[in-house]
N, CA and C atoms as a LAMMPS dump frame, in Angstrom:
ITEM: TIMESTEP
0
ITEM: NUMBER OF ATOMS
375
ITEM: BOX BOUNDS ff ff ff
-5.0000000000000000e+02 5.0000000000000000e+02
-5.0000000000000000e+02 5.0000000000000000e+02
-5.0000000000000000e+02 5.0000000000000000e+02
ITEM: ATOMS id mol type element x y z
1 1 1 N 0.835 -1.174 0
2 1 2 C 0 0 0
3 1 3 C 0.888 1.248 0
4 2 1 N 0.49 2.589 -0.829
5 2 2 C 1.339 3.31 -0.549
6 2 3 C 1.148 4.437 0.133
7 3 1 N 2.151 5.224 0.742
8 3 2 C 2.196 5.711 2.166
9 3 3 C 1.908 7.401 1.15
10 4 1 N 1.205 7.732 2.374
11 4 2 C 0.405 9.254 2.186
12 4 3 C 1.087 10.398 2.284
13 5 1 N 1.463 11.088 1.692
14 5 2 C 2.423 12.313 1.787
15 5 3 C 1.814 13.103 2.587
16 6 1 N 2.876 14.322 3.799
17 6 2 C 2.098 15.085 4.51
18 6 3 C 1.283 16.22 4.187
19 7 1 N 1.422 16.175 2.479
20 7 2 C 0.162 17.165 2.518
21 7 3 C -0.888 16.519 2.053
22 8 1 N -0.779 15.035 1.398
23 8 2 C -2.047 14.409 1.229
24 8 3 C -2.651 13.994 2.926
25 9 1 N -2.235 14.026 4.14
26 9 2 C -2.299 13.615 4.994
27 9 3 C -2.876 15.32 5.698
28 10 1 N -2.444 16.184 5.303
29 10 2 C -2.978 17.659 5.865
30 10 3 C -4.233 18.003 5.046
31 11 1 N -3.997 17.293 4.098
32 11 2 C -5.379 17.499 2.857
33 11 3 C -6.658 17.57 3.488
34 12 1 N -6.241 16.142 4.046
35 12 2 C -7.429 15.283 4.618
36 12 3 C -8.206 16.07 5.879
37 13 1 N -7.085 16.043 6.615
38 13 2 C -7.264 16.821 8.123
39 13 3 C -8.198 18.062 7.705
40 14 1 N -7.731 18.916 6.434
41 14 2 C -8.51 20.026 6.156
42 14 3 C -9.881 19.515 5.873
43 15 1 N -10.037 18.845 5.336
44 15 2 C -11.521 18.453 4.26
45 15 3 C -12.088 17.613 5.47
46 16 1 N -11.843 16.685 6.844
47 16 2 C -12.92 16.489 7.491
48 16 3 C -12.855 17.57 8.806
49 17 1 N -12.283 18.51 8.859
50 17 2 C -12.409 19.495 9.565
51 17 3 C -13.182 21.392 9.217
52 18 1 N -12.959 20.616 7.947
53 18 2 C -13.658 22.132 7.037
54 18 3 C -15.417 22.661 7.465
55 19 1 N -16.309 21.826 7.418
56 19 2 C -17.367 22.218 7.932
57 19 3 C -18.175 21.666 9.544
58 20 1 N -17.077 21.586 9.994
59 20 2 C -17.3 20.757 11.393
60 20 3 C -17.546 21.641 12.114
61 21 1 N -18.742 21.672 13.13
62 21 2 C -18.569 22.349 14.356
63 21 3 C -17.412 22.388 15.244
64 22 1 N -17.223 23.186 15.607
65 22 2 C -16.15 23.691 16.653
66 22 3 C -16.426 22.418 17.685
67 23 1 N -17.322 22.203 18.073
68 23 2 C -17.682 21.077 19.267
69 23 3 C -17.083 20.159 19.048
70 24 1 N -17.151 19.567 17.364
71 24 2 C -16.64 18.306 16.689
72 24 3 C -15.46 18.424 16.563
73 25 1 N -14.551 19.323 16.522
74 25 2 C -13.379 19.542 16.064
75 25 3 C -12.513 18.755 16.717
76 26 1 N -12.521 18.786 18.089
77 26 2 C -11.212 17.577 19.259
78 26 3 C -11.872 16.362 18.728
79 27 1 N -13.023 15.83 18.872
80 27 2 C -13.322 14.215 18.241
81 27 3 C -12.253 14.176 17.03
82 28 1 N -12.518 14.739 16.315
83 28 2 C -12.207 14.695 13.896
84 28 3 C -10.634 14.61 14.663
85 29 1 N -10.063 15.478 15.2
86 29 2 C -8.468 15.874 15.308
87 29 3 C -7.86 14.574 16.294
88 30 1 N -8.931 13.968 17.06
89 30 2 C -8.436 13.057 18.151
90 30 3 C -8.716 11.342 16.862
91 31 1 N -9.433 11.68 16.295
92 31 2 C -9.811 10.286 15.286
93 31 3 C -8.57 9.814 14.292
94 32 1 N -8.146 11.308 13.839
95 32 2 C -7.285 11.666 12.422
96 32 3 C -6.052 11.154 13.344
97 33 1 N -5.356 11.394 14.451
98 33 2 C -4.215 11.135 14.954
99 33 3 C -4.366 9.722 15.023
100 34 1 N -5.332 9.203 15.705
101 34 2 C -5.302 7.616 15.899
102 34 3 C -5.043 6.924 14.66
103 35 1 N -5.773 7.639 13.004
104 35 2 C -5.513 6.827 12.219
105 35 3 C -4.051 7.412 11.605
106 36 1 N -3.402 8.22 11.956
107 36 2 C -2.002 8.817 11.519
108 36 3 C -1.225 7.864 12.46
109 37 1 N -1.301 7.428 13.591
110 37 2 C -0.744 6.447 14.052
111 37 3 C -0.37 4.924 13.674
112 38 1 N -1.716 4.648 13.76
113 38 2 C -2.005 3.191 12.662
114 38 3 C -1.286 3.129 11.431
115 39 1 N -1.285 3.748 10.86
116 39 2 C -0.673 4.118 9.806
117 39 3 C 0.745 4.227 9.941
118 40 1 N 1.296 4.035 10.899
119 40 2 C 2.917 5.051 11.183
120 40 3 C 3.201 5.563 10.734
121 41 1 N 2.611 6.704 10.849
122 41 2 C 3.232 8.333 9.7
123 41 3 C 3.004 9.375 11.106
124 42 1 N 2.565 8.672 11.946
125 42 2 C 3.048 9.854 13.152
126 42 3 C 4.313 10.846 13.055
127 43 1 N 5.746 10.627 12.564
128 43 2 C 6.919 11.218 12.563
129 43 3 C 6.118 12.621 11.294
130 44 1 N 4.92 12.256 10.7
131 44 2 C 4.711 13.49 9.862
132 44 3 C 4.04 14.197 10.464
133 45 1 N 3.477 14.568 11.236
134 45 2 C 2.857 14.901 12.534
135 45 3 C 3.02 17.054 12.266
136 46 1 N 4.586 17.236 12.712
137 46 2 C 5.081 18.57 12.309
138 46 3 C 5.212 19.196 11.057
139 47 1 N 5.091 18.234 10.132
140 47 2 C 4.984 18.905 8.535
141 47 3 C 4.218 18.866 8.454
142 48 1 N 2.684 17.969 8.513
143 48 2 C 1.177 18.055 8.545
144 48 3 C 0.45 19 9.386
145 49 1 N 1.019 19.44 10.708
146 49 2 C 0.167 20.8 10.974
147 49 3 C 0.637 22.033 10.657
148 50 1 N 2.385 21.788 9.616
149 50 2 C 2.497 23.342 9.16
150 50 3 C 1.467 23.594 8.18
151 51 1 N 1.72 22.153 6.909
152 51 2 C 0.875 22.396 5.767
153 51 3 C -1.147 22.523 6.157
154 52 1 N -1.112 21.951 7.301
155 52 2 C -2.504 22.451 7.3
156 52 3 C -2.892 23.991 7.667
157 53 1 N -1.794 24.325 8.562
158 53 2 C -2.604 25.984 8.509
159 53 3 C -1.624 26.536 7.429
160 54 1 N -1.122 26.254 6.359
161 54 2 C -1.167 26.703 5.118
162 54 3 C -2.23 26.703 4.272
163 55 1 N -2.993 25.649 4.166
164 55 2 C -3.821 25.238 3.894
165 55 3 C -5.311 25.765 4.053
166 56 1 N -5.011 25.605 5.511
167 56 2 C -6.117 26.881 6.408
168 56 3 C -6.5 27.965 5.89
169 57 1 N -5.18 28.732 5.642
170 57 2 C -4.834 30.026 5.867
171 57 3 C -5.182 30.365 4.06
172 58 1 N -5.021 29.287 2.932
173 58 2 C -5.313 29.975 1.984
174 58 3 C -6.682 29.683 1.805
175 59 1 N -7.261 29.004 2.432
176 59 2 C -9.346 29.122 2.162
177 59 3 C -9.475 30.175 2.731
178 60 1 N -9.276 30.791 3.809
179 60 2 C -9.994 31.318 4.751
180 60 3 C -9.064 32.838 4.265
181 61 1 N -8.472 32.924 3.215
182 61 2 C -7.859 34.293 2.781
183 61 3 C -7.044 35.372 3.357
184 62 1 N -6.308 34.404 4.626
185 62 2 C -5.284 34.801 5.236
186 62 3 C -4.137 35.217 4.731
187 63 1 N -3.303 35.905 4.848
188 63 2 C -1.851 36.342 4.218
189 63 3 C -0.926 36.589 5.417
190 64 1 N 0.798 35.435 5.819
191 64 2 C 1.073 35.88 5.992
192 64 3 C 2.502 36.333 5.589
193 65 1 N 2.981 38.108 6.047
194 65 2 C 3.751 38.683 6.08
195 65 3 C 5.075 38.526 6.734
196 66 1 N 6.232 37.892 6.399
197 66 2 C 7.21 38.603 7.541
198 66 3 C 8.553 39.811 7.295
199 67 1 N 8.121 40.789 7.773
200 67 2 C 9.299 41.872 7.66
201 67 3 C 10.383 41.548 8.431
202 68 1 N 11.391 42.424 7.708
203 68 2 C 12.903 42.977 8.4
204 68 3 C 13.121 44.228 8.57
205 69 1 N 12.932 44.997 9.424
206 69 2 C 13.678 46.494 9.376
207 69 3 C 14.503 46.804 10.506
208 70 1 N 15.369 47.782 10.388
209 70 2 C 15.954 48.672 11.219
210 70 3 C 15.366 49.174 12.186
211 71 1 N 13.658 49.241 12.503
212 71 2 C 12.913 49.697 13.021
213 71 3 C 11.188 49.566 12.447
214 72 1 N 10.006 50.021 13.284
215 72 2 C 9.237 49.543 13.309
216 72 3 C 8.588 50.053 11.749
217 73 1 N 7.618 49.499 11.263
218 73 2 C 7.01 49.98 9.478
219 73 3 C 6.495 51.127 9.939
220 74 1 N 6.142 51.89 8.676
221 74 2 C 5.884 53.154 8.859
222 74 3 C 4.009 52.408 8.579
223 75 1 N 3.114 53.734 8.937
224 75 2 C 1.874 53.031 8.631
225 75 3 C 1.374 53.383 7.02
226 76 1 N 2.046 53.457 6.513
227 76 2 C 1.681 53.699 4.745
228 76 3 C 2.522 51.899 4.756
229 77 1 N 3.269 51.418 4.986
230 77 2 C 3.52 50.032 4.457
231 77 3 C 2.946 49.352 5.281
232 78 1 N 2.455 49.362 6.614
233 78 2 C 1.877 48.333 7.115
234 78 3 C 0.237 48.366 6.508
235 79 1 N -0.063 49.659 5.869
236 79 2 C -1.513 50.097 5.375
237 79 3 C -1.858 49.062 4.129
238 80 1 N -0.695 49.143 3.165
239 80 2 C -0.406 48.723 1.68
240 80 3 C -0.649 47.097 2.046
241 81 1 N 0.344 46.555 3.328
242 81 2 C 0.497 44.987 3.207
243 81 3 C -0.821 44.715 4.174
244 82 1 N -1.841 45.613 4.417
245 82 2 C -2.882 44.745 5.181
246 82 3 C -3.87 44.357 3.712
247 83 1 N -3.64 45.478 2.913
248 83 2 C -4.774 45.415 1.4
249 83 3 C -3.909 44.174 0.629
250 84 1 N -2.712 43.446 0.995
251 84 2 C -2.944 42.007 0.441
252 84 3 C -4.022 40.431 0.619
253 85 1 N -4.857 40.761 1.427
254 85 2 C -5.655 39.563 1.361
255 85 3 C -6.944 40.377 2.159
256 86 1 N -7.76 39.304 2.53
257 86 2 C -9.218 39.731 3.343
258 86 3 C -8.423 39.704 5.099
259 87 1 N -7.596 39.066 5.16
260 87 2 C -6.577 39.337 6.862
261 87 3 C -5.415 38.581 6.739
262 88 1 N -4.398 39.647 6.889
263 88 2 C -3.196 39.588 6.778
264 88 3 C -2.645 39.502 8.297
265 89 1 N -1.479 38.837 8.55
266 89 2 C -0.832 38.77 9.434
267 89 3 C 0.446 39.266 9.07
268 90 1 N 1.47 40.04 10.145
269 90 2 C 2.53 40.725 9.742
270 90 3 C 3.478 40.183 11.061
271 91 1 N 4.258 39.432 10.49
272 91 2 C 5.012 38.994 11.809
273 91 3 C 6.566 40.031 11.672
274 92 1 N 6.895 41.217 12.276
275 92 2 C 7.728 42.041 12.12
276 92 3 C 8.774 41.825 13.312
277 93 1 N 10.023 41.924 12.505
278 93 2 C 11.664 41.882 13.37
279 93 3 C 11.976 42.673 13.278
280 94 1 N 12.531 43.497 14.263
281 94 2 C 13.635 44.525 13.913
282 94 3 C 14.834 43.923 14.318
283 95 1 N 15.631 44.567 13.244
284 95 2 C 17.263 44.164 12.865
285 95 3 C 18.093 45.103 12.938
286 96 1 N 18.861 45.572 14.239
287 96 2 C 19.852 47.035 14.131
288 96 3 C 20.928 46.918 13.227
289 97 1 N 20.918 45.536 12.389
290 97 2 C 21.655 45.136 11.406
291 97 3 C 21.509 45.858 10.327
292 98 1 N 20.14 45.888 9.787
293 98 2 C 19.88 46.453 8.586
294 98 3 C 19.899 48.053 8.462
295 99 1 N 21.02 48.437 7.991
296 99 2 C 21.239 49.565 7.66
297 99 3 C 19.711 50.431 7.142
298 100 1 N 19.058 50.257 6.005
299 100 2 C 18 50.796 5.667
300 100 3 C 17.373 49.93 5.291
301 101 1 N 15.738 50.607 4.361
302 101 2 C 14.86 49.582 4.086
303 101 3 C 14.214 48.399 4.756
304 102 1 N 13.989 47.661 3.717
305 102 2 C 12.765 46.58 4.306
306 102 3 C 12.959 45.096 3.779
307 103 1 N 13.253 44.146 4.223
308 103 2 C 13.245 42.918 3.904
309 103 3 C 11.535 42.1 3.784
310 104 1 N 10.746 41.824 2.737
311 104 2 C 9.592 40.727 2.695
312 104 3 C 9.52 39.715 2.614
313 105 1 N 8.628 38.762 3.281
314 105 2 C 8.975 37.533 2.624
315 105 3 C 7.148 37.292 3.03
316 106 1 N 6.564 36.815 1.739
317 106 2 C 5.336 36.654 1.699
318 106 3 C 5.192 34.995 0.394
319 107 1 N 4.859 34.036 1.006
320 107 2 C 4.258 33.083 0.014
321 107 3 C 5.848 32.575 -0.496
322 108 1 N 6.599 32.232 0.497
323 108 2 C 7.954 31.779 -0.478
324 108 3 C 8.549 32.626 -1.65
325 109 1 N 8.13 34.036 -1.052
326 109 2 C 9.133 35.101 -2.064
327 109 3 C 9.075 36.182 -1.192
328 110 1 N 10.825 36.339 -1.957
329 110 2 C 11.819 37.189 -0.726
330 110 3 C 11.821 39.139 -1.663
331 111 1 N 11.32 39.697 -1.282
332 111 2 C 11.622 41.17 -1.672
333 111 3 C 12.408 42.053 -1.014
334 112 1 N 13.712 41.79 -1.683
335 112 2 C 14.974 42.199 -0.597
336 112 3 C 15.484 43.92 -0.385
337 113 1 N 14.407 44.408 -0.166
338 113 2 C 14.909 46.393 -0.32
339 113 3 C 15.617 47.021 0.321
340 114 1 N 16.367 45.827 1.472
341 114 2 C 17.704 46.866 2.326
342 114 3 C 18.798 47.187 1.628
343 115 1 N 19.522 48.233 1.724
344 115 2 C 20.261 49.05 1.617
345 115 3 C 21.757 48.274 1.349
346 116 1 N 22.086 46.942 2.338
347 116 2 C 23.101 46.405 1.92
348 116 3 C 22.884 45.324 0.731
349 117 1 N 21.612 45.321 0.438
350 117 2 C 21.201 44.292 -0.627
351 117 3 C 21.501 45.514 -1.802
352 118 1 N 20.853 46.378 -2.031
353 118 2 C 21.174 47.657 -2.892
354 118 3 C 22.592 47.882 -3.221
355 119 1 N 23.343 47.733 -2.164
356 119 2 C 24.836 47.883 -2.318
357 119 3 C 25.635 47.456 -3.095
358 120 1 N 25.512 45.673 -2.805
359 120 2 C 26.016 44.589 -3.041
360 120 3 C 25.751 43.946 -4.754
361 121 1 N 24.184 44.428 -4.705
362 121 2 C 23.67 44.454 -6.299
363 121 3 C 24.546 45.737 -7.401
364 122 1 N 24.854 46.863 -6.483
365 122 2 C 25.841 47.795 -7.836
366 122 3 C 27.007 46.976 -7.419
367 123 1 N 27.773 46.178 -6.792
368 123 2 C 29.313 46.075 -6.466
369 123 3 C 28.942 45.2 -7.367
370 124 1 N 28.391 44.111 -7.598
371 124 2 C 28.45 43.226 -8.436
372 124 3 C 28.529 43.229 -9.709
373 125 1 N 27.544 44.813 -10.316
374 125 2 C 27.567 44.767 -11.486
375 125 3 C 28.366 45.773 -12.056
């Protein structure tokens, strides 16, 4: 038989948890582990609840954000990155590293606008 990949295995978790009452939700999540056990794919356990609130997060039209700055966003960019989805999340670092600008990283793409990235791009060319 062949063994279930963790996002065919987060798939699942999504689709019998998708219209469930909240009440039902510990039963479906306490059922799904027993048969992730049986199964021995327990060790997928941590890649199956990243990909499910990936998963989650793109039905339900979540976006999230993570910045880099020197200091906190100004509210014209935190304004701009809330109008990427119906609710955005912005998980923000400050870095006394970063000389200027703003580091993004949204959906597995990196928008690199600090200042030593700027730099390094004319030294190169």
């Amino acid at each position: 038989m062949k063994r279930l990949t963790a996002r065919q295995w987060a798939t699942a978790l999504a689709h019998i948890t998708q219209d469930a009452k909240e009440s039902e939700i510990p039963h479906k999540t306490k059922t799904f582990v027993q048969i992730l056990r049986k199964s021995r794919a327990s060790s997928l356990l941590p890649r199956i609840i990243a990909l499910f609130g990936e998963i989650h997060d793109k039905e339900n039209g979540v976006v999230r954000v993570s910045t880099t700055a020197t200091r906190e966003l100004s509210k014209e960019v935190t304004k701009e990155l809330q109008e990427l989805g119906r609710e955005v999340i912005i998980d923000h670092t400050i870095d006394p590293h970063v000389i200027g600008g703003v580091k993004i990283q949204m959906d597995g793409v990196i928008i690199d606008g600090t200042v030593a990235t700027r730099l390094k791009k004319i030294y190169e060319s």
